[in-house]
N, C-alpha and C positions, 0 to 999 in steps of 0.2 A: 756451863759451856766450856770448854777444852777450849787453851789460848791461841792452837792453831784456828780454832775454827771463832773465835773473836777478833782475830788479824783476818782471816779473807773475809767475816759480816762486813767490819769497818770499809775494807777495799769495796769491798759491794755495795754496799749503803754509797762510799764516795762517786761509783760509777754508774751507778743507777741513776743519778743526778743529770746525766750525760747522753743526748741521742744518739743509740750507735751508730747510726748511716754518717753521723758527724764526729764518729769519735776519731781523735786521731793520738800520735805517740805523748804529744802536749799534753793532751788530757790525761791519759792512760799515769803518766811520771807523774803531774799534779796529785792523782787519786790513791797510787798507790803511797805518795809523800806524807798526804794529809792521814790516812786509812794508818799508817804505820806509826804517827805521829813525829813525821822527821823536821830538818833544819828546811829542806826542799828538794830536787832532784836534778841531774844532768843527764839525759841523751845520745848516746853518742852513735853515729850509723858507721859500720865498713861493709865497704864492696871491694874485693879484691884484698890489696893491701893498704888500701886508701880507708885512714880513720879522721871522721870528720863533727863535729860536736853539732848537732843539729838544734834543741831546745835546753833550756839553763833557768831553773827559777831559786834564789836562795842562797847563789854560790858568788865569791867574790874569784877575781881571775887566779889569785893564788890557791885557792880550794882547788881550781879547776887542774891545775897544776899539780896540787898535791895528790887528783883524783889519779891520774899517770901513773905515780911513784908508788901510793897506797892501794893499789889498784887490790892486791890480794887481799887485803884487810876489809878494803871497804864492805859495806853488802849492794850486792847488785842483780838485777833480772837480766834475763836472753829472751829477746822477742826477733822472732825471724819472718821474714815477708817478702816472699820472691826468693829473689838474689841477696836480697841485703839483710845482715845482721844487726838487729839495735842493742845494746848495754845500755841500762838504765840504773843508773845510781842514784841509790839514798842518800842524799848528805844527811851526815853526822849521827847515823847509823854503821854497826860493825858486822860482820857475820854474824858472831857471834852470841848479837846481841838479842837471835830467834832461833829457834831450834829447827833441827834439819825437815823434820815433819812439818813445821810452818811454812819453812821454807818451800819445799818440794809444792806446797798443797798452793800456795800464790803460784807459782811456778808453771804449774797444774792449769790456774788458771789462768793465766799471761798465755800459754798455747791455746788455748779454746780464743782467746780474744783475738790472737793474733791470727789464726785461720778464719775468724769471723773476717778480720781490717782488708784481710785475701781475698774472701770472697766478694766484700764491700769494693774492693777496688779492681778486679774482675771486671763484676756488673756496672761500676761507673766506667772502666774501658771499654767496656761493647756497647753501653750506652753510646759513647763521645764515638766510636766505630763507626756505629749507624748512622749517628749522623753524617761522620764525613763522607760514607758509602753513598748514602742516600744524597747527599749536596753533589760529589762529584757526578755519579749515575747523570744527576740531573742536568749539571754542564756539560758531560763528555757528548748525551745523547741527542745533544741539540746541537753542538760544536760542528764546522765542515774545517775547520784550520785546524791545521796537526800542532801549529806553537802552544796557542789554544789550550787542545787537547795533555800538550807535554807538562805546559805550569800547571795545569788542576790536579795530574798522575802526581807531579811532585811532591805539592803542595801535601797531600795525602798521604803519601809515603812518609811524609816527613813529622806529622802530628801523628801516623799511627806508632811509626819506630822510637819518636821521640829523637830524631836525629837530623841537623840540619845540611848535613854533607850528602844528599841522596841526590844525584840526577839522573836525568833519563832521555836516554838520544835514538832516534828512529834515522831511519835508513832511505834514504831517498834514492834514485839514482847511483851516482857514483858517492854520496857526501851521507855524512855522518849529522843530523842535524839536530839540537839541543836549544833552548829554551833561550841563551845568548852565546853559545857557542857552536857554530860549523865549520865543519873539517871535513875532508876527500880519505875513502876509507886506504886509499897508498900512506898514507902516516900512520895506517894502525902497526903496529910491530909486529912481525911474522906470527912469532908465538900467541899473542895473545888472538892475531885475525885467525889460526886456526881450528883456536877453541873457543871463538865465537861463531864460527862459520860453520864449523863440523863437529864440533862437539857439541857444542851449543845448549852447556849443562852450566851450574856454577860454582863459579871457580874465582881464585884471589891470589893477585901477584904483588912482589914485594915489593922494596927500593931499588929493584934494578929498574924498574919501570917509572923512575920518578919523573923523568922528561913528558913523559905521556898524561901523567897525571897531570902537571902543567896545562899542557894543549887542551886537556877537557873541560879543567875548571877556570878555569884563568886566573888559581888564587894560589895561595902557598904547597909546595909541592907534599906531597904524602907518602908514608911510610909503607902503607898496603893499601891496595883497590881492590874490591867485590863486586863481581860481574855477575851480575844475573840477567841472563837474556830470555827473550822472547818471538815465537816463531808464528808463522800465517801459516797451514798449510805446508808446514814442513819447512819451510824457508825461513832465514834469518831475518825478522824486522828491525828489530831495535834490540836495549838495553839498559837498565837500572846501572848505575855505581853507585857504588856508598864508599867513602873514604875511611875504610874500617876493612875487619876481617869480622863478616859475620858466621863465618865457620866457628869460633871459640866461644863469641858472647850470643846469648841467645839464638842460639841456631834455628830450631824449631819456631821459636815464636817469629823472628824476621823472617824466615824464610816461606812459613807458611799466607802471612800478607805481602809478601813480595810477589809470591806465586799469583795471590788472587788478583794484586795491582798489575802485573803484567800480563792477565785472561783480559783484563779490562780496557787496556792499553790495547792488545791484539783486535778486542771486537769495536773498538773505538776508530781506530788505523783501517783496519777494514772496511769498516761502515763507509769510511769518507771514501777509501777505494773504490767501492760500488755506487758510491755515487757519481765519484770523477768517472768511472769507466762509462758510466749510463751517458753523462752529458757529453765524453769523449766516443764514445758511439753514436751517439745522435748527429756530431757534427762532422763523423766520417763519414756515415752515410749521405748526412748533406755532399761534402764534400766529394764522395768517388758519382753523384748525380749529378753534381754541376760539371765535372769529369766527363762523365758521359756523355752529356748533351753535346760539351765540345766535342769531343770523338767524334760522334754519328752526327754530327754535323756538318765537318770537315770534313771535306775530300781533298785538300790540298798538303799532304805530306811534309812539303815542305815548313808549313807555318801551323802546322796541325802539333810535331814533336817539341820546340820552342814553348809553346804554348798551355801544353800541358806540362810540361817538367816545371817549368817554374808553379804551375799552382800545387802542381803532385808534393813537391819535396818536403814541405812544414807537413802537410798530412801525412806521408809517410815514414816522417820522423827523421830525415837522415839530411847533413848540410851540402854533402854531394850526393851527384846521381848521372852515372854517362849511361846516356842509350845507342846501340846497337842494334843496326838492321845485319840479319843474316844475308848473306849473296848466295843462294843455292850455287851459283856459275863458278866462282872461283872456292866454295866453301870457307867463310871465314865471315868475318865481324866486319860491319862498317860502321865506324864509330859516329855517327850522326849530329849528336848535340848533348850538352851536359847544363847541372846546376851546381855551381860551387866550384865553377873550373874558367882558370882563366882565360882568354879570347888565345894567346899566346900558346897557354899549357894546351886547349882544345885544339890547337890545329895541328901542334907538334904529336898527339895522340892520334888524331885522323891519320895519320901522314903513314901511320901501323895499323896494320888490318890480324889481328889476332886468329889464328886458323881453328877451326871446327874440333882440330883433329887435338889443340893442344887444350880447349877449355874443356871440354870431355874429361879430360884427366880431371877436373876441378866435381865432374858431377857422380860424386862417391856416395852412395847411401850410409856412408859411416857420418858424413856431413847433413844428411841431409835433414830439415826440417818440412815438413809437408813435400813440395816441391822445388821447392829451394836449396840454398847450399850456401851455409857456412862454413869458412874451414879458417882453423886460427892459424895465424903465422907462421909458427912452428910445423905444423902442417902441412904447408904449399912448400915449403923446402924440403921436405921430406917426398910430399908426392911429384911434381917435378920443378928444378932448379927454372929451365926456362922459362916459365911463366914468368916469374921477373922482372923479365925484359919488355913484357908488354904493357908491363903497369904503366897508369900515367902518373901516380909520385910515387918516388922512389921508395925502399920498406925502411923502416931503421932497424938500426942493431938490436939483438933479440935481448929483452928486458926479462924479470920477472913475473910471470903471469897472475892476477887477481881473480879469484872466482865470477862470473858472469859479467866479469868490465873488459870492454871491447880494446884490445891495442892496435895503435898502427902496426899498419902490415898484413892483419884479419881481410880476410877476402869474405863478400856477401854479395851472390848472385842470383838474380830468379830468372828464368827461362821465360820468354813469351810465346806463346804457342797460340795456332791456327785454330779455328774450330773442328777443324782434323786433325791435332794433334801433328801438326807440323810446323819445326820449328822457325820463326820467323823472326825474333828480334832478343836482343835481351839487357837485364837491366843491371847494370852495375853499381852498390850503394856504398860508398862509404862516411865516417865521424855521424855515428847516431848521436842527435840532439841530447840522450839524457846518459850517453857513453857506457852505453849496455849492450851486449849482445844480444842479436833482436831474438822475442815474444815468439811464440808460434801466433800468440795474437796478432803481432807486429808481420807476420808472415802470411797469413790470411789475408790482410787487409791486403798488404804488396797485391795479393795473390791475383786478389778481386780485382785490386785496376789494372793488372797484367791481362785478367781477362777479356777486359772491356778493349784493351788496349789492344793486343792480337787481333780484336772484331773490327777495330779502327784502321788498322795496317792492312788488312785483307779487304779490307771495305772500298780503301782508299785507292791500294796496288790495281783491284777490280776497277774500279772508275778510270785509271792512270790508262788499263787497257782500254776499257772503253772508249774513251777522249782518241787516244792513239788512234784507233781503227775507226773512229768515226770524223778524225778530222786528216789524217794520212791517206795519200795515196796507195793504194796496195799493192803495184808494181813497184815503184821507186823507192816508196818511203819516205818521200818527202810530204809537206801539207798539201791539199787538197782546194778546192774554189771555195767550202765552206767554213773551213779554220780563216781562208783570206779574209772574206766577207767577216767574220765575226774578230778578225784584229783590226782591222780597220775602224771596223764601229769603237772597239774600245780606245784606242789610238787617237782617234777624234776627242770621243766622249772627255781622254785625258788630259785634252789640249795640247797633245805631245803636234810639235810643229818647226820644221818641213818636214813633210815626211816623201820620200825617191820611191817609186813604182816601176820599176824596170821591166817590161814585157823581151822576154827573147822568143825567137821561133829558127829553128834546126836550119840550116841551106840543106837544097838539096835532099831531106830526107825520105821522099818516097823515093828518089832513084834507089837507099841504099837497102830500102825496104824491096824494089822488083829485083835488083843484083843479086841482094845477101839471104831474102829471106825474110818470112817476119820476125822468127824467133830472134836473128840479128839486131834487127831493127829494133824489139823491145831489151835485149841485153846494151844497146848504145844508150837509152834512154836514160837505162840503169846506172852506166856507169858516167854520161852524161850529167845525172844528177846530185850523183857523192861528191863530183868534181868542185861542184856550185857548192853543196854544202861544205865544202873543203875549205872555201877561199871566203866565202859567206863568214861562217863561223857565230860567234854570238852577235856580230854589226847588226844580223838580220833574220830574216825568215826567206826559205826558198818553197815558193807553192806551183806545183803541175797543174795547168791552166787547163788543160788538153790538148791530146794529142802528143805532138813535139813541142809543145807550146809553155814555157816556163814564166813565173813573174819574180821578179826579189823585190821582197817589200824592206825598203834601208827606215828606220822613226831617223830624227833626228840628221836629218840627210839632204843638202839645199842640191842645186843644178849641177852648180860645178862640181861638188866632191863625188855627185853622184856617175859623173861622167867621168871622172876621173878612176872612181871604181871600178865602171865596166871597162875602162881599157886595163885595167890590172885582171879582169875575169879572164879576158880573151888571152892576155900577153899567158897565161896560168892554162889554159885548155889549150891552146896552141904548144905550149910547150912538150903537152902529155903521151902526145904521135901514137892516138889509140886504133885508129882504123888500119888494121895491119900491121900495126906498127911501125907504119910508115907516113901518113896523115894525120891531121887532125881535126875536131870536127868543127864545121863554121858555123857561123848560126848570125842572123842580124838582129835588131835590139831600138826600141824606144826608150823614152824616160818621159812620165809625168811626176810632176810631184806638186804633195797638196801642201797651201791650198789656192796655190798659183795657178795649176793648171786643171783644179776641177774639186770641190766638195764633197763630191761623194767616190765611192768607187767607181758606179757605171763609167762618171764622167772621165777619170784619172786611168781607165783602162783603155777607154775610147781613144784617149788624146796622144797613150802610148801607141795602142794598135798603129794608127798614121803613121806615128812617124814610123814604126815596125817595117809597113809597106811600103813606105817611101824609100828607105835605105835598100830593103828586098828589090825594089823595080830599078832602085840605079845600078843593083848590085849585075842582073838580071841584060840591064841594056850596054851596061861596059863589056856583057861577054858577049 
């Protein structure tokens, strides 16, 4: 047998002793020490320029020492693995102490072992892979909390890379949110926000960005960050760092498990999204039906829009919300009631009735989402400066814009409309709760209680007329004998007490009926009655008894102040010299009031009528 081929039996005989799923560089120097019959061996791994002595059996420090210096003389193997190169030294062996065919022929075999150690350790990676695959799978898909979900991505990232600098921050709203660190995406740095926003490939920046790497980790600052991001649907979710540049070192291999941690990361973030959306569906539906009911409930306008804004606004997401009735009559906005505005700010806004002709400018289908109309700040100054001035908080100074985060100054309006498609009110929102410019989802919803809402307002204005023509006199316009009868009842019902019942009846007005005319006679009644309601004002109600026959119902209204009143009605119609313009009209007058002078109506009308005719007959026997 040729001594090269009695040097690799030896090594072969020592390694075959050896399981290879367990061999490792220890064994491999042991075997080829003994197989050669040396002093022992030393190890030594580089990666990069980094030379590090990793196993030693044999060698005193000074050997190891002189292995450095002797390094040409000594005899030694190249075993390569990956990235890293091992030198394995004989001690107390020379080169030259085996011939170059021996040599090559171990050599030889050292490459076939060490493409074995490769693939040995391969398959214990994708084994240890699986499992963490398979562990996290099992966490993510059961997780509804994205924290949660963030430490198991990491945790992963960081046993697959082998690296403990890997985080991973998702995007919430306006915030940037990690595992123990959140941030507001206005601290990202221009550059890097817009090669995560729009570029959204990966990318690594250096030490100019050390302040940033601070804010992320909250530990010592770093020389380069590696952004590898991650998209829903085209949209920016979140994002991996690693406090490295993995452009240089293993490119291919991190980046291809980065890619699969960040599918996993998307379908994990998602998942919880459909599921929040389902249960944030379910309870806007509740919500625009409890909506409803108030709506088509309410006929009262007045306590109908109070009522609803405050439960609308958490469902519609936004911390203000002024409402707007249109006035077809003067065409313009009547600012009605808000949420998020104060008693102070609301009345100072009412006090500005916004015209038709200038929100128009604001309904640009460049803005428009469904039926609605966003326009950002920069915007409304550009389409007209006046708007402005109708705002109820003032804009601030134009900042730098963020992609989809809402600024002061952003105008968001939805149109309320008729079930004719005529306009009737409209809804002004501003500081959305998660500081985003709204969803077209977020715009449907609007849309839908906009609908219900125009049904409410047209429902109500309908009943408003109703009520009017069926408790109004239709000549005068003042109340009628059946609005009296039903305040009276509720007046009582409220305990509201005294309450003055003044009956008037016209002197003289059939003379001025066979003189003037009847058409006269009904135009005095008319202006007879605006008179009353002149001087009346909110004290009271004025109702047409019949005929020429008036009553003022005073709540709140004892004998004397009531008597005191009708001489300020008469001193006010005497004044007005409406007959010709040279007269005025007279008329005599009782007073009952309850519940002195009667419990019910019949009684308190009775008690007026008397005295009515009593004052009429001495009026009557003086001429």
């Amino acid at each position: 047998m040729k001594a090269s081929e009695t040097a690799v039996c030896n090594i072969l005989t020592q390694l075959n002793k050896v399981d290879l799923w367990n061999i490792s560089l220890q064994k491999i120097g042991k075997a080829l020490s003994q197989g050669l019959n040396a002093d022992g061996y030393a190890v030594f791994s580089r990666y990069g320029k980094k030379t590090k002595l990793e196993y030693c059996e044999g060698a005193t420090r000074r050997q190891l020492l002189r292995i450095e210096k002797e390094s040409k003389k000594l005899l030694w193997f190249r075993v390569v693995s990956g990235n890293i190169t091992y030198k394995i030294y004989i001690l107390g062996k020379k080169k030259d102490e085996i011939s170059k065919l021996q040599y090559n022929d171990i050599q030889y075999l050292l490459s076939i072992i060490a493409k074995a150690l490769e693939i040995r350790q391969i398959s214990k990676n994708r084994i240890i892979e699986t499992q963490i695959i398979n562990q996290l799978n099992l966490n993510i898909t059961t997780a509804l909390d994205e924290i949660k979900v963030i430490k198991d991505l990491e945790s992963a990232a960081r046993r697959m890379l082998s690296n403990r600098d890997i985080f991973l921050f998702y995007i919430k709203d306006d915030n940037i949110i990690g595992s123990k660190k959140t941030m507001k995406i206005t601290q990202i740095p221009s550059n890097i926000y817009n090669k995560l926003f729009y570029i959204q490939q990966i990318f690594t920046v250096t030490k100019k960005y050390q302040f940033f790497s601070k804010l992320l980790s909250a530990q010592r600052i770093r020389k380069k960050i590696s952004f590898v991001p991650f998209t829903i649907k085209n949209e920016l979710r979140g994002f991996f760092i690693i406090f490295d540049d993995i452009m240089k070192k293993d490119k291919i291999f991190a980046i291809t498990r980065l890619k699969f941690l960040t599918n996993q990361a998307a379908l994990a973030l998602e998942r919880i999204d459909l599921f929040r959306a389902l249960n944030r569906a379910l309870k806007q539906s509740q919500g625009i039906q409890e909506l409803v009911k108030i709506m088509l409930s309410s006929l009262d306008l007045s306590s109908l829009f109070n009522e609803i804004l405050q439960r609308a606004h958490k469902l519609l997401g936004f911390k203000r919300i002024l409402f707007s009735l249109y006035d077809p009559q003067t065409k313009s906005f009547r600012r009605i009631t808000g949420v998020g505005i104060s008693n102070s700010r609301l009345k100072q806004a009412q006090s500005i009735q916004p015209p038709l002709v200038v929100v128009e400018k604001l309904f640009n289908n460049r803005y428009r989402i469904s039926n609605s109309y966003y326009i950002p700040s920069k915007a409304v100054n550009k389409i007209e400066r006046k708007i402005r001035k109708y705002e109820v908080f003032p804009s601030p100074s134009q900042r730098k814009r963020l992609a989809n985060l809402w600024n002061p100054g952003d105008i968001f309006i939805s149109p309320v409309y008729s079930k004719n498609r005529e306009l009737v009110a409209l809804l002004s929102l501003d500081r959305p709760v998660n500081h985003l410019i709204p969803t077209l989802e977020q715009v449907q919803l609007l849309e839908t209680f906009g609908d219900f809402l125009g049904m409410a307002i047209e429902n109500a204005q309908l009943f408003e007329k109703i009520e009017k023509l069926s408790n109004k006199d239709e000549m005068t316009g003042v109340y009628n004998y059946r609005f009296l009868r039903d305040r009276i009842v509720t007046l009582i019902n409220e305990k509201v007490s005294p309450i003055a019942l003044i009956m008037i009846d016209l002197d003289n007005f059939k003379h001025y009926n066979d003189e003037f005319g009847h058409l006269y006679g009904d135009e005095l009644l008319k202006i007879f009655s605006k008179n009353l309601v002149e001087i009346v004002g909110k004290r009271g109600k004025v109702i047409r008894y019949g005929g020429d026959e008036f009553i003022i119902l005073l709540p709140k209204t004892n004998l004397e102040r009531g008597k005191v009143f009708i001489k300020n009605v008469i001193k006010h119609i005497n004044s007005q010299k409406i007959i010709g313009g040279e007269e005025s009209i007279k008329f005599s007058y009782g007073i009952a009031v309850y519940p002195k002078h009667g419990k019910s109506l019949g009684r308190l009308i009775d008690y007026a009528d008397r005295l009515l005719y009593r004052q009429k007959a001495k009026k009557h026997n003086e001429h």
